[in-house]
N, C-alpha and C positions, 0 to 999 in steps of 0.2 A: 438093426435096421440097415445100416451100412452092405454088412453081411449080406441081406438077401439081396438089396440095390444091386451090387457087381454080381451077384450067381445070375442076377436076370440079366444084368449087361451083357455077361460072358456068354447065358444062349441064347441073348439075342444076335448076337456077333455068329455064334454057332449057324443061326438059322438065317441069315443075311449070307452067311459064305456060302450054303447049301443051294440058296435060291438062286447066286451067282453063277455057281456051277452047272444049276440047273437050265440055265437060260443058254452057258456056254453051252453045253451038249445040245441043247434046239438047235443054235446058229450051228454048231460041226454038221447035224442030221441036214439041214435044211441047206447048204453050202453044198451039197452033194446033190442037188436035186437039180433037174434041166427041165427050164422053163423059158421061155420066150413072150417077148410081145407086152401086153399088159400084165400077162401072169410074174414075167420079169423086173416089173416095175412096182407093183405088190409084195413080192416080195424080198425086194431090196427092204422098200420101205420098212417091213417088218422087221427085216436082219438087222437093221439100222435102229431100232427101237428096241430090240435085243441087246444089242452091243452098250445102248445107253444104259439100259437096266444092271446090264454085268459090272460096268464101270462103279452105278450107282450102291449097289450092294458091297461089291468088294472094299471101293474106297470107304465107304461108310463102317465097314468091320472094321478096317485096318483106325479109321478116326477112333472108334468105339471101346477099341479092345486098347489103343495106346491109354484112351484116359482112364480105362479101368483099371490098368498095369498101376499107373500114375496114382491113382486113387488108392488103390489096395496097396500098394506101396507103405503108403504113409499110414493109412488106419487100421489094416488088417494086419500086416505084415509080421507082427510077433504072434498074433491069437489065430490067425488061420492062414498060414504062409502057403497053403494050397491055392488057393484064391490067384493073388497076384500072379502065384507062379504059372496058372492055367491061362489068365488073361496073358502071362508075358508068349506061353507056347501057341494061344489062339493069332498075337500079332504077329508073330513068326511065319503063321500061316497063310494071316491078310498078305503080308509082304512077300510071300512068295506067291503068292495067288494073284498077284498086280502083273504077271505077266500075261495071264486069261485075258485082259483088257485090251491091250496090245493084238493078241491073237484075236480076239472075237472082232475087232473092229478092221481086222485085214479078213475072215472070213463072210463080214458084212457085207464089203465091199472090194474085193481082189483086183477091181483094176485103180484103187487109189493109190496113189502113194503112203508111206509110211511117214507120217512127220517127223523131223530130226529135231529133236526136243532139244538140242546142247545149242544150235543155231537159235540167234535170238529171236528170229520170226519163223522158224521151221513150221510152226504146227499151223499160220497164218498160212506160210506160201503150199503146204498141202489141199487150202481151201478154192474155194470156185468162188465168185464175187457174193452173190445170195449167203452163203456160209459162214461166210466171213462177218457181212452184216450182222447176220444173228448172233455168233460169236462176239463181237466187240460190245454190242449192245448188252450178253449176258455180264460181260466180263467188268463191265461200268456198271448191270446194276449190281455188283456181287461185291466192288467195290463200296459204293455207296452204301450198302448194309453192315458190311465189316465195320466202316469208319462207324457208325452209327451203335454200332453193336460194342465195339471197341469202348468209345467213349460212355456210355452206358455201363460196363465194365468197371470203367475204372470208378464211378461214381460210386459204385456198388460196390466194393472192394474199399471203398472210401467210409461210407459208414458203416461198413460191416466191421471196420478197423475200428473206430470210433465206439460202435455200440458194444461190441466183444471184448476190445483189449487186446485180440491178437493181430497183431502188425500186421498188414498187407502192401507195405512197402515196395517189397521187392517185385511182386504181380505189378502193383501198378509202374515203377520203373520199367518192367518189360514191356507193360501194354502200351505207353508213353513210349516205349523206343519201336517198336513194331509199328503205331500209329504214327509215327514221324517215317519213320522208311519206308510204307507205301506212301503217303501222301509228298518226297519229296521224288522217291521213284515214280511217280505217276508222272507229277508235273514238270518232270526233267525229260520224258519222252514225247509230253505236249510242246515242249519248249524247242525242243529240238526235232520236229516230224513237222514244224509250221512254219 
């Protein structure tokens, strides 16, 4: 069962990078095209819904294939070392395909800036005021879920130790220390921005 679980993660990963690339090649086609007026406002629009989609796809292989690597790792790894090893050359490829995002997202739009991601507010001060709203508003409820989702984790991970017999100690030590570093990262940024 495992077995077929990661063959289907790994094409689905397959067909997540395909659709990625697919959407990039729209925005290159469509990024060459001269339009003015409303047709120029249409079609931002679009490019801009492209570029999310590219984002959306790519990052989600590169999420998908790291935990199938992770997974096969541990349960396939003697009886079908193919496995892992394909999920590990599929991440190889998420990761180098995380540059398509970058690119589609200066082809969406070429007169924005490029956020300087290493700057602690770079990808804020590339925003316009509207933007920005939306962003912080994503970015709290994205928060709010994790914590949620986090502590739900550990519960589960709690009786799955209990009922099984196999320790899950160390998961929940990491999800307790992840859950403690966003939540004291957050409130150190409220604490200090007011």
């Amino acid at each position: 069962m495992g077995i077929i679980l990661l063959q289907l993660t790994n094409s689905l990963v397959v067909l997540l990078l395909g659709v990625g690339y697919f959407y990039f090649r729209k925005i290159t086609k469509s990024s060459q095209l001269v339009v003015t007026g409303e047709e120029e406002d249409q079609l931002l629009d679009k490019q801009y819904e492209r570029a999310i989609t590219v984002s959306q796809m790519i990052n989600s292989a590169f999420i998908l294939s790291l935990g199938a690597m992770a997974i096969g790792f541990i349960i396939v790894r003697e009886s079908s070392p193919a496995i892992p090893l394909l999920s590990f050359a599929l991440l190889v490829c998420s990761v180098l395909s995380t540059g398509i995002v970058t690119k589609s997202v200066t082809l969406a739009n070429p007169t924005r800036p490029i956020p300087n991601w290493v700057k602690e507010d770079g990808a804020l001060d590339a925003m316009d005021e509207g933007e920005r709203h939306v962003a912080l508003k994503a970015y709290y409820k994205v928060y709010k879920i994790v914590m949620g989702l986090l502590i739900i984790s550990i519960l589960l991970a709690m009786y799955y130790s209990v009922l099984t017999g196999q320790s899950q100690i160390m998961s929940i030590i990491l999800m307790v220390v992840l859950l403690l570093v966003m939540v004291f990262s957050y409130l150190s940024v409220i604490r200090r921005e007011r």
